[in-house]
N, C-alpha and C positions, 0 to 999 in steps of 0.2 A: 472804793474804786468806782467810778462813774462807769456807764453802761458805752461802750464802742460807738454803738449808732443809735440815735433816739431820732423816731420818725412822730413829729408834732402833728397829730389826728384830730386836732381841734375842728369844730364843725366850718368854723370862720375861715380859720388857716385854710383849709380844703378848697371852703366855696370861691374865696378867692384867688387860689392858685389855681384853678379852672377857669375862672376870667382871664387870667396870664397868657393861659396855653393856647387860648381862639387866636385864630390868627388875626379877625377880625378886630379884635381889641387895641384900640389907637395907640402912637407915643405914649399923647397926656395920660389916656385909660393907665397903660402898660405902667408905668412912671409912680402914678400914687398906688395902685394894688400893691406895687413894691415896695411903697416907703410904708402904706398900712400892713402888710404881711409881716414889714422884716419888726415893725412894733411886737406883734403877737410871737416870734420866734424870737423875741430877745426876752421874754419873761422867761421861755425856757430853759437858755442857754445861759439865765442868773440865775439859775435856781437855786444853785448847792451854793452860793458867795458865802465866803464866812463871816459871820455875826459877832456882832459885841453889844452891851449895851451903853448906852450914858443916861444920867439924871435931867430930866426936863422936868420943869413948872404946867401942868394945865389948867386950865379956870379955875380948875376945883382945888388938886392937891399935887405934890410933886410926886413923883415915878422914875422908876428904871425900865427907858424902854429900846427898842432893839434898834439896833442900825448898823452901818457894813463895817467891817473890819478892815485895817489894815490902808493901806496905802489904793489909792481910785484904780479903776481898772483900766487896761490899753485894749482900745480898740484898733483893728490893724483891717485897713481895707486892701484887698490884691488887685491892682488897676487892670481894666477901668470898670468892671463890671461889679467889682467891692462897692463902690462910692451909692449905688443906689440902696444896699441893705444897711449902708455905713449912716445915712440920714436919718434913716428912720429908729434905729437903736439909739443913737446920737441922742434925736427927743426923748428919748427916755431914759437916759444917763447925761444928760446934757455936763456935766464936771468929766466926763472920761477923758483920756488921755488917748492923742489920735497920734497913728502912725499909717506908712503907706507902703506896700512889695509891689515892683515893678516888674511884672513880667507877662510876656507872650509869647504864644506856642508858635513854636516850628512848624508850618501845615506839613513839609515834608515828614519830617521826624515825630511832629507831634510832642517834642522834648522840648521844655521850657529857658525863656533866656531872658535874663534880668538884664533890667535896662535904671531900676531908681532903688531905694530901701532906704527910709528915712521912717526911724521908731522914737517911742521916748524911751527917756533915759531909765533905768533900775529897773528893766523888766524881770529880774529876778525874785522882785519884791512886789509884781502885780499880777494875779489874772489877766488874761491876753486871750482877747476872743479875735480870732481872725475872721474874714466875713467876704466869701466870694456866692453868687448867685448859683452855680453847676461846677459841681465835683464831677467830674466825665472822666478823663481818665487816672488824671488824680497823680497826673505828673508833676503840674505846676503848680497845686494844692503841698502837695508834699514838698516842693524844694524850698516850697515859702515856708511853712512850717520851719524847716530845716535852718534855713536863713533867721527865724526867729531864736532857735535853740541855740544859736549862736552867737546870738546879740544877748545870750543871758535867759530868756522865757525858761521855765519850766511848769508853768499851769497854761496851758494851754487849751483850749476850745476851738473847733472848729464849723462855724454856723454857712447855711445854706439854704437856696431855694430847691433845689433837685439835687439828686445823686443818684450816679451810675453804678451798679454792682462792683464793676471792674476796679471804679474808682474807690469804692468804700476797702475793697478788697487790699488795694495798693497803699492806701493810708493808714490801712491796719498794719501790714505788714512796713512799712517803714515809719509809723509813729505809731504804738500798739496804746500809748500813753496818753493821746491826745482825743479824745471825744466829740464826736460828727451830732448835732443836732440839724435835722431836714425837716423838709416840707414830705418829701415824698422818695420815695426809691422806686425808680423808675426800668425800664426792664432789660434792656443794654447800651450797649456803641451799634452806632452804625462804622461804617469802613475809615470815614473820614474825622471818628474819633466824638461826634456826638452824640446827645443822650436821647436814647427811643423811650416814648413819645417824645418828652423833652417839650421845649415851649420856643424852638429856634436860638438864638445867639441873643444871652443876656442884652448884654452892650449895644450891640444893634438896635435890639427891640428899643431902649430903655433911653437912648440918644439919638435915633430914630436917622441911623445910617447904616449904610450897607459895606 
């Protein structure tokens, strides 16, 4: 059983996500810290893939050596704020199988509302890392999740640039089975449902609108 919530301490992961958070830090800056950061939190969130090996030829002599098991994995971005960590994992899976949850939050209610859901097909038979930048209150995190258990997932990952107590709280409590790897846990909500300190609005920063 994988651990609930793994917070990736790497010194890179860190220095970078403190570039993020200056407000100071352009589009363009904003844009590649995210596509290099979500590089270094996709080794973690492959870490446990399961193994097999096959027979290769090297210069020298032939070998049994290790490589991934099973059918490619589904990466699943939560629009729109998915697609900048969905890039940069992408390069490093570049064979993954891409899917997309469409959804945003009610400001009133803060409760999420699907608008797209387009996956690939047999996710019963793949790994399925979902990939949103702020797990905040971990409304619209969890109904995507949900929306994946439905379409067949059950390996499920859930990766991130920040997470909110509340939100990791809520994602336990309705997917206990699904495993949060972050940048950082950060220290609550504000009233309006975002993450303190937090780094502002993914999407915003990241497509450089308001």
């Amino acid at each position: 059983m994988r651990e609930h919530l793994t917070i990736v301490d790497h010194p890179l992961v860190q220095h970078k996500l403190t570039l993020m958070r200056d407000k100071a830090t352009s589009t363009a800056g904003f844009r590649q810290l995210l596509r290099e950061i979500s590089l270094l939190l996709a080794y973690e969130v492959t870490r446990d893939l399961p193994m097999t090996t096959m027979t290769v030829d090297t210069p020298l002599q032939e070998m049994e050596a290790p490589v991934l098991k099973g059918k490619k994995l589904a990466l699943v971005s939560i629009l729109r704020a998915g697609n900048g960590l969905l890039d940069g994992v992408l390069e490093l899976i570049p064979s993954a199988r891409v899917g997309f949850v469409g959804l945003y939050r009610d400001e009133e209610t803060l409760q999420p509302v699907q608008y797209y859901f387009k996956v690939p097909g047999d996710l019963a038979d793949r790994p399925v890392i979902a990939v949103d930048p702020m797990l905040a209150t971990g409304n619209s995190s969890a109904a995507a999740v949900q929306l994946l258990k439905d379409a067949g997932a059950t390996d499920i990952r859930f990766l991130c640039l920040l997470a909110a107590p509340e939100g990791v709280a809520r994602m336990k409590e309705a997917h206990p089975d699904v495993s949060i790897i972050t940048a950082s846990l950060d220290k609550r909500l504000n009233e309006k449902g975002y993450i303190l300190p937090g780094l502002g609005d993914a999407g915003d920063r990241m497509f450089g609108t308001k």
